[in-house]
C-alpha distance (Angstrom), angle and dihedral (degrees) to the residues before:
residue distance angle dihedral
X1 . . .
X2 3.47 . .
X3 3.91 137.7 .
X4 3.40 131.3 -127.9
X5 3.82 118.5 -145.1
X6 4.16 108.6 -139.2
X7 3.68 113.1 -163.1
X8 4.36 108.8 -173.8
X9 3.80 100.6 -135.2
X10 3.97 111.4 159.4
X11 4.18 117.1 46.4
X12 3.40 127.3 -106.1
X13 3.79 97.6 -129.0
X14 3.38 117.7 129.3
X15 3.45 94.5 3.4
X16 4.65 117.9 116.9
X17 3.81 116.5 -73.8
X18 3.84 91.4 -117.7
X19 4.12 90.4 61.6
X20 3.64 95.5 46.9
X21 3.94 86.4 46.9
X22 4.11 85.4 50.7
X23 4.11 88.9 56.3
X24 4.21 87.9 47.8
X25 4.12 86.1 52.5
X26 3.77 89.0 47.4
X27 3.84 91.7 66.3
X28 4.74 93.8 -112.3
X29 3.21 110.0 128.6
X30 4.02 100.3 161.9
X31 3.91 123.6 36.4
X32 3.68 114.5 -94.3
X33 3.44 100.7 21.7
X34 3.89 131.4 123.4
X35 4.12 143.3 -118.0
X36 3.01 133.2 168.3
X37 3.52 128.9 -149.4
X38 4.21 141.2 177.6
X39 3.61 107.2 -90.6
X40 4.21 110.9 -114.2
X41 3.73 141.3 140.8
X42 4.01 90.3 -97.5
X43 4.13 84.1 52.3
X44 3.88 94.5 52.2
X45 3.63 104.4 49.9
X46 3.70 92.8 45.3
X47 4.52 85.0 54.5
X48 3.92 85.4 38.1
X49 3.93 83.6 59.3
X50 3.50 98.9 52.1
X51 4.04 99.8 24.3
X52 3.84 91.2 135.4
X53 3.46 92.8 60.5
X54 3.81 108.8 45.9
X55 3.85 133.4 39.8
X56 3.81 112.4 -137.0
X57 3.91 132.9 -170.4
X58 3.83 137.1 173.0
X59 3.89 125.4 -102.7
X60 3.67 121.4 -138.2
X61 4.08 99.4 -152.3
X62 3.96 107.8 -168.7
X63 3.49 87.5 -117.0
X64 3.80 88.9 82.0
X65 4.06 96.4 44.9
């Protein structure tokens, strides 16, 4: 399956209580820094949530070339 790399680009000030919960559960804890996570349903509506906030891309591992 593959991953998707989640960088946390915009800050969470200001913003509700339940999206700056949604960037704990992602794993940033410090603006412009990087996770990366397995790519499911669960995964994708917690980015959709906070989509303003964080830039996201897919990661080709060599495992799927």
């Amino acid at each position: 399956m593959a991953k998707l790399r989640i960088k946390w680009v915009r800050s969470a000030i200001g913003y509700p209580k339940d999206q700056k919960a949604t960037i704990k559960a992602l794993g940033l804890h410090k603006l412009q820094r990087t996770v990366e996570h397995e790519d499911h349903p669960a995964m994708r509506g917690m980015i959709h949530k906070v989509r303003h906030l964080v830039q996201v891309e897919e990661v080709i591992s060599a495992e799927t070339l």
